[in-house]
N, C-alpha and C positions, 0 to 999 in steps of 0.2 A: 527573485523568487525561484526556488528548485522543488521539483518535482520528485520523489523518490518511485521507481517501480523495479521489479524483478522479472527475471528471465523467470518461463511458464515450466513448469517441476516435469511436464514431459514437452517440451516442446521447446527446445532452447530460440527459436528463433519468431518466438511472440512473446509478445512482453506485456505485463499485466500489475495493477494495483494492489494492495495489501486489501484484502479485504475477508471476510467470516462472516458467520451466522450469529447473529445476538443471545441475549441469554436471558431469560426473564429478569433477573435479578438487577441485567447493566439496561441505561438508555442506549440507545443506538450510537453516541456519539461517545459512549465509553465503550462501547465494542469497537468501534472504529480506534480509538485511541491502544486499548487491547491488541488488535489487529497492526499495529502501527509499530509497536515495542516487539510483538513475536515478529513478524515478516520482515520487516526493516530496519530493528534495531534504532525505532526513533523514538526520544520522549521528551515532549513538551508541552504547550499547551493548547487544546482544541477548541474548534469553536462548537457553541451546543447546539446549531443547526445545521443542517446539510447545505448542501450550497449546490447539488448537482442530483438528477436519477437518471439510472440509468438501467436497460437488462442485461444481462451477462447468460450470456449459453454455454450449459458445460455437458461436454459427451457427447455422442456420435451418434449419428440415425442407425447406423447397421449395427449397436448394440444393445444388449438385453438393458431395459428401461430408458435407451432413445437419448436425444437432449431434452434436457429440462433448463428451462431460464428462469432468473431468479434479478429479482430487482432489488439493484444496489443503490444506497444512500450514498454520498462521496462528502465528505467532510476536511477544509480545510485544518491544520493545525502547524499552528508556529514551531517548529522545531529545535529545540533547548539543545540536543543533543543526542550523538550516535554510535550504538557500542554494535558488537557482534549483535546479531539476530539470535532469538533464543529459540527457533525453529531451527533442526537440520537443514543442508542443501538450500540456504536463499544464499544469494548474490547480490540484495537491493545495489542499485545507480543511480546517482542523482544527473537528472539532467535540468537545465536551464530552460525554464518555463517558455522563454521563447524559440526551442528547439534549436537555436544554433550554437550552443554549447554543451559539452558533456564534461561532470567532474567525473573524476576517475572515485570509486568506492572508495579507496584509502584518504580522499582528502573529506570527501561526505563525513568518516568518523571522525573528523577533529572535532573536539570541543566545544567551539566557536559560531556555527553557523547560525548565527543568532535573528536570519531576518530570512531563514527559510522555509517553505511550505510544504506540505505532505499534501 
């Protein structure tokens, strides 16, 4: 099992999950899947329940509207496949679920990783 996450868009040295705001139109677990193809450049198949929550806090107390926390759904999904990200500036990495492995991003896009997780 490999985990996909990307370096934080100002903060290169915290690393974070693909994750957005849902949309009326999608379930949560096509926003996750959504989130999954722009951020990481991954698509395959998800499952239709979450599997984890959690809050996420974004922004700083010493600025104009503070932090605000926002609770994330986390949804596994088997990974079929991984091209460029269709967002600028991500760097998705996969790492080895049980953290003593890192694949390098070039081997993440092969075609093949047919038994990995987001």
């Amino acid at each position: 099992m490999r985990v996909s996450a990307r370096p934080h868009q100002r903060r290169q040295n915290k690393w974070t999950f693909p994750k957005g705001a849902p949309e009326p139109r999608l379930s949560h677990s096509q926003a996750a899947e959504r989130e999954a193809k722009e951020e990481a450049g991954a698509t395959g198949i998800i499952e239709p329940h979450h599997f984890h929550i959690y809050v996420h806090s974004k922004g700083v107390f010493w600025h104009p509207g503070g932090v605000q926390e926002y609770v994330v759904k986390a949804f596994l999904m088997e990974v079929r496949q991984t091209r460029q990200p269709e967002e600028d500036d991500r760097n998705p990495t996969w790492f080895e679920a049980d953290g003593q492995e890192r694949c390098s991003p070039k081997a993440a896009r092969s075609n093949t990783p047919t038994n990995s997780r987001l």
